[in-house]
The first five atom37 places (N, CA, C, CB, O) and aatype in JSON, in Angstrom:
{
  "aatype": [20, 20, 20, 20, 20, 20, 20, 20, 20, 20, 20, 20, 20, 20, 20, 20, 20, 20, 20, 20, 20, 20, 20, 20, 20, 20, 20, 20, 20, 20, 20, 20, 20, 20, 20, 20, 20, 20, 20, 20, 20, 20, 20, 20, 20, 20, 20, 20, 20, 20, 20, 20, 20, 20, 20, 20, 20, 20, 20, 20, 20, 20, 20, 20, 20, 20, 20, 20, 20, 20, 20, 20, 20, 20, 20, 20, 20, 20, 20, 20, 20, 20, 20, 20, 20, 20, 20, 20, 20, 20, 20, 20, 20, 20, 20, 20, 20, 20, 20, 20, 20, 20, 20, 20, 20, 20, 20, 20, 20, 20, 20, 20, 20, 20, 20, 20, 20, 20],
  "atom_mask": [
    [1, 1, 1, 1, 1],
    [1, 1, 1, 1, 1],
    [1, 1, 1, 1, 1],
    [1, 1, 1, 1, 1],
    [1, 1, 1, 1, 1],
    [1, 1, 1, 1, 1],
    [1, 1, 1, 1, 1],
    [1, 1, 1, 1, 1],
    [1, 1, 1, 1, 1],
    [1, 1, 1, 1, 1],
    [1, 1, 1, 1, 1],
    [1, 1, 1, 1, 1],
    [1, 1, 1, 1, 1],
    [1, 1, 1, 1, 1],
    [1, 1, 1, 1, 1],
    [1, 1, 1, 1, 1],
    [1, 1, 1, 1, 1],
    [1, 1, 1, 1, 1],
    [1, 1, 1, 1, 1],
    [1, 1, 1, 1, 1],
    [1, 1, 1, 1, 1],
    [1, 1, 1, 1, 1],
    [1, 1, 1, 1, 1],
    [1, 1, 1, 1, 1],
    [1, 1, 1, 1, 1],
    [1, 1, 1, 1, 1],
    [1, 1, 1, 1, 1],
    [1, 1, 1, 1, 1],
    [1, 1, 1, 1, 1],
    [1, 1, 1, 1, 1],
    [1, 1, 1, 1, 1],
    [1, 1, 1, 1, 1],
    [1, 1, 1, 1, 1],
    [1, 1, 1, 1, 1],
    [1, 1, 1, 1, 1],
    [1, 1, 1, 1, 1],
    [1, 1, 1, 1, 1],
    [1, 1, 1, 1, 1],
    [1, 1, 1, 1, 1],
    [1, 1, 1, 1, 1],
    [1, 1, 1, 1, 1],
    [1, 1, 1, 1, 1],
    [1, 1, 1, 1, 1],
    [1, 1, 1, 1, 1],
    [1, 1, 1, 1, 1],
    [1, 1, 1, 1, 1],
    [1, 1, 1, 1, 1],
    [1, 1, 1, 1, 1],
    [1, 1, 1, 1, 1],
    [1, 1, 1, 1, 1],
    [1, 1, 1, 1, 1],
    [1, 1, 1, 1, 1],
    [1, 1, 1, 1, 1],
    [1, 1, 1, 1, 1],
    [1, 1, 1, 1, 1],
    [1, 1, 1, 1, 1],
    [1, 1, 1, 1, 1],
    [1, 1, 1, 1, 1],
    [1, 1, 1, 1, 1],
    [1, 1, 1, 1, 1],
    [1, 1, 1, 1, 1],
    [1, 1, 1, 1, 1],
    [1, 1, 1, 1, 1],
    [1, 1, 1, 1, 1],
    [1, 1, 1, 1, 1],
    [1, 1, 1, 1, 1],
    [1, 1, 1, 1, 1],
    [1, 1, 1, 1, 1],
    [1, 1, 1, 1, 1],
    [1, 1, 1, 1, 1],
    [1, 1, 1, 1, 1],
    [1, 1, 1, 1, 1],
    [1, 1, 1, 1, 1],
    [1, 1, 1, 1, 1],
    [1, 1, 1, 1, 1],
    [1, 1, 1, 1, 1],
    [1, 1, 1, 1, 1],
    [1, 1, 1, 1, 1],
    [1, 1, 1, 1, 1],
    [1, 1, 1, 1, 1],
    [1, 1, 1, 1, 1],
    [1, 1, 1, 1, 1],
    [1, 1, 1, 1, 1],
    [1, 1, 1, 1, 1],
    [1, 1, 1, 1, 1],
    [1, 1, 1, 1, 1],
    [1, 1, 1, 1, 1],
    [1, 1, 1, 1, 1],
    [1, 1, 1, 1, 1],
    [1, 1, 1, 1, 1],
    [1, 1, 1, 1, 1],
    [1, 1, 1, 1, 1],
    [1, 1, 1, 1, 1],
    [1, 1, 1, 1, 1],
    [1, 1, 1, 1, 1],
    [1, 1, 1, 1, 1],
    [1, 1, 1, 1, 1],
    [1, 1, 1, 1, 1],
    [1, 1, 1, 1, 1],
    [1, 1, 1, 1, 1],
    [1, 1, 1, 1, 1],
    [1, 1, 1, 1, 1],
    [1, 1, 1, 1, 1],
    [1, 1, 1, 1, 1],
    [1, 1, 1, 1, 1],
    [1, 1, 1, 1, 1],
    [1, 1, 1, 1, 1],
    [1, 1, 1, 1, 1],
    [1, 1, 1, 1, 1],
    [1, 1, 1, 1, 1],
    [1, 1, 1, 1, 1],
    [1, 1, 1, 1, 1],
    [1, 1, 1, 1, 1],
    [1, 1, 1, 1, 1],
    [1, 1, 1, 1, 1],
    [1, 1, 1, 1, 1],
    [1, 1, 1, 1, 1],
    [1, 1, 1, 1, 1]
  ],
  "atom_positions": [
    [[164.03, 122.15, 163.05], [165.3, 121.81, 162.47], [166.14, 121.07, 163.51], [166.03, 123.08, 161.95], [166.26, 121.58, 164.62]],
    [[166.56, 120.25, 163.31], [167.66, 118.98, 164.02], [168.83, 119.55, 163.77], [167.7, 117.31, 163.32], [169.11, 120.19, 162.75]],
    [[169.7, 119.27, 164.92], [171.42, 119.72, 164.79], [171.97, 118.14, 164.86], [172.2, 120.95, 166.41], [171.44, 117.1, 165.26]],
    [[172.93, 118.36, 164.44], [174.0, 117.09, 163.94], [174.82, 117.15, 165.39], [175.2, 117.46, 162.24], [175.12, 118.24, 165.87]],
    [[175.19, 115.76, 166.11], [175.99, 116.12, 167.49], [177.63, 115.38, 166.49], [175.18, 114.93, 169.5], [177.51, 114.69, 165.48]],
    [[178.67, 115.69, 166.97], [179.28, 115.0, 167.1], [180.07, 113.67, 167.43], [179.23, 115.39, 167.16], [180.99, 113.92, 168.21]],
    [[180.02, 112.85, 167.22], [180.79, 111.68, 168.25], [182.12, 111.15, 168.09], [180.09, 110.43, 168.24], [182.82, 111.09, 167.08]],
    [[182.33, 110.82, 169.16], [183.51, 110.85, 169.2], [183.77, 109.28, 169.27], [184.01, 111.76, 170.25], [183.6, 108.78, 170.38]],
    [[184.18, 108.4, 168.19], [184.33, 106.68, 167.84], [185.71, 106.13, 167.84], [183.78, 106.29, 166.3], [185.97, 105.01, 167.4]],
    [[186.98, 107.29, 168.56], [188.05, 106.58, 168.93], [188.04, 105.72, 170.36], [189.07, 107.54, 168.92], [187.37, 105.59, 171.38]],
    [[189.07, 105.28, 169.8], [189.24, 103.88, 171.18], [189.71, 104.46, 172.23], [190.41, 102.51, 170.95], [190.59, 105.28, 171.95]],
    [[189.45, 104.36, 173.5], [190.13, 104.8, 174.33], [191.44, 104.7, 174.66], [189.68, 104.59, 175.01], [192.1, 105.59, 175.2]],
    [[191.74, 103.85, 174.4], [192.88, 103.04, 174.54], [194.13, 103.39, 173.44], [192.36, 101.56, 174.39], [195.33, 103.13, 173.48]],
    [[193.44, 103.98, 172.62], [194.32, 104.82, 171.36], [194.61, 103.32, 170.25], [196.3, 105.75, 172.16], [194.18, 102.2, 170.52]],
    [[195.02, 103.5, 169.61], [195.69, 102.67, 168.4], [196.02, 101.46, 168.59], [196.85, 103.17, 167.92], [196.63, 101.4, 169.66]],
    [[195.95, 100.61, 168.19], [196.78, 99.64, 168.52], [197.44, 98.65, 167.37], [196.05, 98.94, 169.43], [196.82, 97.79, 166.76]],
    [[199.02, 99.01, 167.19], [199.63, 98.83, 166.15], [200.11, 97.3, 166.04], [200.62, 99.81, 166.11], [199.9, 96.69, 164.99]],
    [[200.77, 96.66, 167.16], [201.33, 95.26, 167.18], [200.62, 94.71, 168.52], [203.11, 95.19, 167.21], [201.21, 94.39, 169.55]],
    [[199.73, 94.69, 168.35], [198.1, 93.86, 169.52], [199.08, 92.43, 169.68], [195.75, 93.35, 168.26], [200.09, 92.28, 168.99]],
    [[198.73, 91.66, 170.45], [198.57, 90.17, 170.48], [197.97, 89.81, 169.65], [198.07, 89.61, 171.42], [196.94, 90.3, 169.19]],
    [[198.69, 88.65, 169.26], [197.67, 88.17, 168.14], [196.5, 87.6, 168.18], [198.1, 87.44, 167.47], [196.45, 86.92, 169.21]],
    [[195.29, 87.51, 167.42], [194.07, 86.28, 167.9], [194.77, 85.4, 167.86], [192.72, 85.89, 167.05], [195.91, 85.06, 167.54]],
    [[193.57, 84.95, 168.41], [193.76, 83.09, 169.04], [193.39, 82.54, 167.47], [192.17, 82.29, 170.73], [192.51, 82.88, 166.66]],
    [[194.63, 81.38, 167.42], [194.18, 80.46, 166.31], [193.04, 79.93, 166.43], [194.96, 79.45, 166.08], [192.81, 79.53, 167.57]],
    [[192.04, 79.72, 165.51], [190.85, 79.1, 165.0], [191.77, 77.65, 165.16], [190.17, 79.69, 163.28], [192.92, 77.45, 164.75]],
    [[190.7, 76.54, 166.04], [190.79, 75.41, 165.67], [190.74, 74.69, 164.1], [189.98, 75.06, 166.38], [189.7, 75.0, 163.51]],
    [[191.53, 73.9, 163.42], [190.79, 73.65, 162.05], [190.42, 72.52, 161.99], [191.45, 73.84, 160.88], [191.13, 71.58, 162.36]],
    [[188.9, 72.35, 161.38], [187.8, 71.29, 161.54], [188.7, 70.05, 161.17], [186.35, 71.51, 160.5], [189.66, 70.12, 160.4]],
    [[188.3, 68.97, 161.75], [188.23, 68.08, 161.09], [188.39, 67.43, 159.85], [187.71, 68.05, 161.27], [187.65, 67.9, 158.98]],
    [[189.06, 66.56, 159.51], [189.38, 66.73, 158.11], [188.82, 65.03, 158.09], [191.25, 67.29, 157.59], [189.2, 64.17, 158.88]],
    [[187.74, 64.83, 156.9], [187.67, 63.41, 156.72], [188.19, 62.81, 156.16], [186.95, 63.01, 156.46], [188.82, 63.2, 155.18]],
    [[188.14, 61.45, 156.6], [189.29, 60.92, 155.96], [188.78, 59.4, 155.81], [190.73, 61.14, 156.86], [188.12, 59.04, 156.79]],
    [[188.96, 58.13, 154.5], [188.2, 57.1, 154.05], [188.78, 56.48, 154.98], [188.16, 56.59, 152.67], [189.86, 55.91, 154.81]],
    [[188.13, 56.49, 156.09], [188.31, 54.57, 156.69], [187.84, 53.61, 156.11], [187.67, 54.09, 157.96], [187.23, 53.6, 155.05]],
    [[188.17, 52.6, 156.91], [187.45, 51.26, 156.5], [185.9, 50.77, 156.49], [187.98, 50.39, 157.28], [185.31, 49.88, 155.88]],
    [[185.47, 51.83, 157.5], [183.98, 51.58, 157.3], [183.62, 52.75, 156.87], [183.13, 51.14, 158.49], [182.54, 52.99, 157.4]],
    [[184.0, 53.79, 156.06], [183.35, 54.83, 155.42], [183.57, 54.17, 153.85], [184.05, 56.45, 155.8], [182.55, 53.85, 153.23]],
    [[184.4, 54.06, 153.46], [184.35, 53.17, 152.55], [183.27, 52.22, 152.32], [185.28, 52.6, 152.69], [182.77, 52.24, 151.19]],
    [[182.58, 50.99, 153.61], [182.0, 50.26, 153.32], [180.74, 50.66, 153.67], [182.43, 49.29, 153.63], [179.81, 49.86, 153.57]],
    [[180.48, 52.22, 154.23], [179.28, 52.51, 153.55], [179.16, 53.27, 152.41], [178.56, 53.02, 154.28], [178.12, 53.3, 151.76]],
    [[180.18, 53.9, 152.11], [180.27, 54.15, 150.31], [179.84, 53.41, 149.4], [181.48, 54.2, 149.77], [179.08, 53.74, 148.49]],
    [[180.55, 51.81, 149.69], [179.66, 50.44, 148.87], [178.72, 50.23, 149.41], [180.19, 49.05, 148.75], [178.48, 49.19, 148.8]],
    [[177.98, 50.31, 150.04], [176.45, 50.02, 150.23], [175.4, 50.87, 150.18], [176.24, 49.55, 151.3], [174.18, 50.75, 150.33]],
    [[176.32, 51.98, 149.87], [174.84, 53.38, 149.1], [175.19, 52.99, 147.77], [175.07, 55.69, 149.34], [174.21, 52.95, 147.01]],
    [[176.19, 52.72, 147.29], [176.24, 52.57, 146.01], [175.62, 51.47, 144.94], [177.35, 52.58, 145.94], [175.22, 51.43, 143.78]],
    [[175.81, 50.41, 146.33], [174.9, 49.08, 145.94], [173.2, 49.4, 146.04], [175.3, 47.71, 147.15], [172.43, 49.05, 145.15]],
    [[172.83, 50.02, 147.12], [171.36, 50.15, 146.98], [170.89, 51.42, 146.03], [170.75, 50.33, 148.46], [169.81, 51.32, 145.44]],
    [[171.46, 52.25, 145.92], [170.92, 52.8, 144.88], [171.52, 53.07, 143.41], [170.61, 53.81, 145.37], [170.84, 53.63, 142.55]],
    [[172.86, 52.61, 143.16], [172.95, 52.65, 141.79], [173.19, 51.35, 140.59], [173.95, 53.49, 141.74], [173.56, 51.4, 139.42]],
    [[172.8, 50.29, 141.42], [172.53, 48.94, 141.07], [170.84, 49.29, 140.61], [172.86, 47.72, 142.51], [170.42, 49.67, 139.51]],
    [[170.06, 49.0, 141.93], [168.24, 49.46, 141.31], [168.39, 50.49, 139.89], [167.12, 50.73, 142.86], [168.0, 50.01, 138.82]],
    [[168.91, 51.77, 139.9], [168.9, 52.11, 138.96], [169.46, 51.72, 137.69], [169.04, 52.81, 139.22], [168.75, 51.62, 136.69]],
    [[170.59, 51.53, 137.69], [170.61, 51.06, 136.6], [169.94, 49.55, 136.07], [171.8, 51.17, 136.46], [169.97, 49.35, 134.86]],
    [[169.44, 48.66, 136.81], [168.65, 47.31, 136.52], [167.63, 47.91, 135.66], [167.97, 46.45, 137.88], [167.23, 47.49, 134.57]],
    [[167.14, 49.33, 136.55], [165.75, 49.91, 135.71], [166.04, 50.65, 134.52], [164.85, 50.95, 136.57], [165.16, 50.71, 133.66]],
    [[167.01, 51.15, 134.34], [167.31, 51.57, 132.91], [167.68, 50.79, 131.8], [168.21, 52.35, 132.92], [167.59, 51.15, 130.63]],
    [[168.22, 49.33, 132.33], [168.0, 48.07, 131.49], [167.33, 47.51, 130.97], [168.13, 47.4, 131.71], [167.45, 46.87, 129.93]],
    [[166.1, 47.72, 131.98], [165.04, 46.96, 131.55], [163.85, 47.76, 131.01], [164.64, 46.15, 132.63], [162.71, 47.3, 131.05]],
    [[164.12, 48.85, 130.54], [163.27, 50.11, 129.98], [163.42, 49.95, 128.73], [163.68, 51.57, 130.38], [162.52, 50.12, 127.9]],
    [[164.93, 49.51, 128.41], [165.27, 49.31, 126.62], [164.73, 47.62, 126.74], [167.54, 49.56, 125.94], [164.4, 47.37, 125.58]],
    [[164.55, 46.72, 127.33], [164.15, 45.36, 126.99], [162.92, 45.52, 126.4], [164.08, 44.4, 128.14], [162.25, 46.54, 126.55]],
    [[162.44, 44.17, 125.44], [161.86, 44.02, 125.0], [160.3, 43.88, 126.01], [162.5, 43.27, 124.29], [159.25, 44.51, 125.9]],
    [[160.68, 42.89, 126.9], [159.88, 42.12, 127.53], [159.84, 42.68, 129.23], [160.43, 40.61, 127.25], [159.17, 42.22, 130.16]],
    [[160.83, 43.88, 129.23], [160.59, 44.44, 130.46], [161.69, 43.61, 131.61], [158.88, 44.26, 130.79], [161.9, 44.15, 132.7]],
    [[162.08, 42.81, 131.4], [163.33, 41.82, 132.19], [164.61, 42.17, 131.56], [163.15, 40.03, 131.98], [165.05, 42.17, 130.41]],
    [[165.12, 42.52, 132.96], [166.43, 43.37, 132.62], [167.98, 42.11, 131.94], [166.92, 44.33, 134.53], [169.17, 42.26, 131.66]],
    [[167.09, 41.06, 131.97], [168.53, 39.74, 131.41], [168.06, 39.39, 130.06], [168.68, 37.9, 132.48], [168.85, 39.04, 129.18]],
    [[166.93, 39.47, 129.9], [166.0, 38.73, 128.67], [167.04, 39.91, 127.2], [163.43, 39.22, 128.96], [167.31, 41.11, 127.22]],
    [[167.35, 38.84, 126.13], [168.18, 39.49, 125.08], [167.24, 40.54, 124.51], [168.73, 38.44, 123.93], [166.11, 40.78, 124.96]],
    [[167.87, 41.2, 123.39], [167.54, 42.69, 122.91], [167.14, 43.89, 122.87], [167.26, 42.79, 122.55], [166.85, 44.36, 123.98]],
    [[167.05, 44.46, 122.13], [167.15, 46.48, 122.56], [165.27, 46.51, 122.13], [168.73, 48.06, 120.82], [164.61, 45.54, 121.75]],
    [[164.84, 47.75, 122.31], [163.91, 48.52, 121.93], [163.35, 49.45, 122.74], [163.12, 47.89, 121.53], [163.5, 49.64, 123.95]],
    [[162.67, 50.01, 121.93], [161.83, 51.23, 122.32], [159.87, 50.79, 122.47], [162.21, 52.54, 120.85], [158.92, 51.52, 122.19]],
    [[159.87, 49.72, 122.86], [158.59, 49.86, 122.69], [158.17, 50.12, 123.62], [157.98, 49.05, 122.24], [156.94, 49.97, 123.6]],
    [[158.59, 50.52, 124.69], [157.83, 50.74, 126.46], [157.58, 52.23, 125.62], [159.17, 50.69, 128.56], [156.52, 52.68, 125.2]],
    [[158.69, 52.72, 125.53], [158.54, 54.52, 125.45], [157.43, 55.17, 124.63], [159.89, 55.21, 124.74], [156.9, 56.28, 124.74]],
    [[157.13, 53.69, 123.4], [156.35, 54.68, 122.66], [155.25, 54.35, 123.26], [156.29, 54.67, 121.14], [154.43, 55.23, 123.0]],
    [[154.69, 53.38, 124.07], [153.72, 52.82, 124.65], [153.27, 53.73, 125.5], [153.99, 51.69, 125.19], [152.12, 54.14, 125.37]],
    [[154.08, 54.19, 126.5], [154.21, 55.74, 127.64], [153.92, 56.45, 126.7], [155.76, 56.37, 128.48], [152.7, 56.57, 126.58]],
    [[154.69, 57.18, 125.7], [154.29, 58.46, 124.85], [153.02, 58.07, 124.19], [155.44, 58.91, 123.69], [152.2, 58.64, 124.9]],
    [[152.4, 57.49, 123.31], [151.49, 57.52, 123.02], [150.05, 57.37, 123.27], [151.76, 57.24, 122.63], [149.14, 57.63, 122.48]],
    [[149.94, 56.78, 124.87], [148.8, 57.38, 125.54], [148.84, 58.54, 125.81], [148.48, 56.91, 126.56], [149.71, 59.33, 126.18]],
    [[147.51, 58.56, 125.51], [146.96, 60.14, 125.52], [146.92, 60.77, 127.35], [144.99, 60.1, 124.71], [147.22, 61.87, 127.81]],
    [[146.4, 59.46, 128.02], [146.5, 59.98, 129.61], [147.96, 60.28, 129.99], [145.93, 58.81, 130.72], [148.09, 60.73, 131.12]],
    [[148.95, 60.12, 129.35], [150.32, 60.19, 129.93], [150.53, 61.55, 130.03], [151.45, 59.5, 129.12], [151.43, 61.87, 130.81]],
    [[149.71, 62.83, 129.24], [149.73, 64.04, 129.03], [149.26, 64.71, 129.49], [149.6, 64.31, 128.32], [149.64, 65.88, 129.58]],
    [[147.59, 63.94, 130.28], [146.99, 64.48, 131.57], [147.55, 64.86, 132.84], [146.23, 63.74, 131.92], [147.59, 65.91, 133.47]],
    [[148.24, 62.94, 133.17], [149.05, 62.36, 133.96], [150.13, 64.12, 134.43], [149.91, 60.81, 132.96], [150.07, 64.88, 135.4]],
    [[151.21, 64.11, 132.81], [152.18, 65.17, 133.07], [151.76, 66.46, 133.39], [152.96, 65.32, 132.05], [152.37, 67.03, 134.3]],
    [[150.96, 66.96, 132.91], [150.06, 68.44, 133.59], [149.29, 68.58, 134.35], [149.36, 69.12, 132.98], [148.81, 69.71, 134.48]],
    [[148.65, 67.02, 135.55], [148.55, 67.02, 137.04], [149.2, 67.71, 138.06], [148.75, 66.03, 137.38], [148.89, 68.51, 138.95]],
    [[150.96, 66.72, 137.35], [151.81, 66.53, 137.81], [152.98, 68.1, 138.13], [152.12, 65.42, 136.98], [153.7, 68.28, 139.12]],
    [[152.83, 68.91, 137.08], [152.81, 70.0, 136.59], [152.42, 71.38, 137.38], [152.12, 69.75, 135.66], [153.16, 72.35, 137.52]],
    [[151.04, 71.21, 137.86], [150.43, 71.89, 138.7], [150.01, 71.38, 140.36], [149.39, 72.16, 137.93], [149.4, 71.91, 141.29]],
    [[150.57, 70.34, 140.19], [151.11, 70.2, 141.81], [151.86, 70.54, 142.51], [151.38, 69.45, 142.18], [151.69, 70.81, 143.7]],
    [[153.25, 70.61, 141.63], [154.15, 71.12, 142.22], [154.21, 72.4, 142.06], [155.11, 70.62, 141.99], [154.49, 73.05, 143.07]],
    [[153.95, 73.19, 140.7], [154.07, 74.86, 140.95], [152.89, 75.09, 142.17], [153.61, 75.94, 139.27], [153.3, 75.8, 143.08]],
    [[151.56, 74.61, 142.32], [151.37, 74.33, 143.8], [151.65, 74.59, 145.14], [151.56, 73.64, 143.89], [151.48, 75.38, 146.07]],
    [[152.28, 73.28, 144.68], [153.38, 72.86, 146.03], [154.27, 74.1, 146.32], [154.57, 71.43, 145.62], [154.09, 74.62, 147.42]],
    [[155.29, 74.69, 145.44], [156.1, 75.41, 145.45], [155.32, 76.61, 146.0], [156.76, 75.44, 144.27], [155.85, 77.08, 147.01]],
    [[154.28, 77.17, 145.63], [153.69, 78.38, 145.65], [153.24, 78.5, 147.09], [152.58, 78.51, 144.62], [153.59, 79.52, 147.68]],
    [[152.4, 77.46, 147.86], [152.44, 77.17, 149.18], [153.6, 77.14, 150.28], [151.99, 76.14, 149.14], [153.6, 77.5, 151.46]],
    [[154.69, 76.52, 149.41], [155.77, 76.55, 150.67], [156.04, 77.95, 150.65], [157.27, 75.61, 150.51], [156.0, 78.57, 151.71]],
    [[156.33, 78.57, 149.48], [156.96, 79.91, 149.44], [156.25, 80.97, 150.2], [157.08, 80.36, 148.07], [156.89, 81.92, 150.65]],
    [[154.56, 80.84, 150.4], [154.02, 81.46, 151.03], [154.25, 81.33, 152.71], [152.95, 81.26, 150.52], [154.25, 82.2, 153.58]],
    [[154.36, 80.48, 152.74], [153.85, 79.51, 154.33], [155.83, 79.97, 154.79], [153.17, 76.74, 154.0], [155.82, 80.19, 156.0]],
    [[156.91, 80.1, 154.37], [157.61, 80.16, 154.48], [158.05, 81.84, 154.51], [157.87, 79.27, 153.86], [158.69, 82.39, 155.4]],
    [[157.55, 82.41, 153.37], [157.96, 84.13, 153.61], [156.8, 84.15, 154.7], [157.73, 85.54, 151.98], [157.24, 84.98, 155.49]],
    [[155.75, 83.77, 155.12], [154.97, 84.6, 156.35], [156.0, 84.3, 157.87], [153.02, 83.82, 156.58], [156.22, 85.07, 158.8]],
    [[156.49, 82.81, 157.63], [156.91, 82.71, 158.83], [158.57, 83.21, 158.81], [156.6, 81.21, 159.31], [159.22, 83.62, 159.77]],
    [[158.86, 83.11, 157.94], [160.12, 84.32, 158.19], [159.69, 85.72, 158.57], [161.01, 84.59, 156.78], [160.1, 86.07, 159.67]],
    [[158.95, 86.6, 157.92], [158.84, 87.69, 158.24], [158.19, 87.71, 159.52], [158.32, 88.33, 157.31], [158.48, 88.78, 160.07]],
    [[157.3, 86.87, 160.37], [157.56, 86.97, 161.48], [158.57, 86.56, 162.8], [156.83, 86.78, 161.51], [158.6, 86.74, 164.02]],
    [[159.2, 86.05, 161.99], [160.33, 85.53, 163.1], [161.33, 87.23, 163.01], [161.51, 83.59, 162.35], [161.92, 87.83, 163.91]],
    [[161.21, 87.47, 161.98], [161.72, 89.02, 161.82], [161.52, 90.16, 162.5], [161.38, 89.46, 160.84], [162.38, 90.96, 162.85]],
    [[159.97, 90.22, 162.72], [159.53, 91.31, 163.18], [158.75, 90.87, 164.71], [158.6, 91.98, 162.0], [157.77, 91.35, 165.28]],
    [[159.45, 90.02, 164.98], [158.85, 89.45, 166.66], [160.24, 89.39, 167.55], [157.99, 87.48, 166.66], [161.3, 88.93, 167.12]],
    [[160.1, 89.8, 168.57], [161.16, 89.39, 169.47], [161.65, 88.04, 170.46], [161.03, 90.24, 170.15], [162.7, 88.1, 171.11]]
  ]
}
């Protein structure tokens, strides 16, 4: 049978009611749009939401050219109605649950040893 000790977890120093105060926390940085954050704002915006949308233009074209006149759907049904497009998607499917299943492994082993190592 084990006995319970006491301890004793006051401060030596007794109480302390009106301490000094902490030290103010520096406060971060605050950003702010310059002139060249701005002009890389326009140039992520130009490289990637120009390409995209050209390609979503030219997905409804007829002829695949994102200037050439009128609407349709014939790419999509062209994609949907091959039959490999369904292979293609359940490759695609089990690569990544895969993928995922590997990192998650390869990742809880090396956490739990960074855990249980000194």
């Amino acid at each position: 049978m084990t006995s319970l000790q006491q301890i004793d977890t006051r401060s030596p120093a007794g109480p302390v009611l009106g301490g000094a105060p902490a030290a103010a926390r520096a406060k971060p940085a605050r950003a702010t749009l310059t002139p060249l954050n701005i002009a890389l704002l326009l140039l992520l915006f130009y490289l990637v939401a120009v390409p995209l949308a050209l390609l979503l233009v030219a997905s409804f074209s007829p002829t695949g050219l994102p200037l050439d006149p009128g609407w349709g759907l014939v790419h999509f049904a062209d994609v949907y109605g091959d039959p490999g497009f369904y292979r293609l998607v359940g490759n695609t499917v089990v690569f990544a649950i895969g993928c995922t299943l590997g990192a998650l492994s390869v990742g809880g082993l090396l956490a739990w040893l960074v855990e249980r190592t000194d």
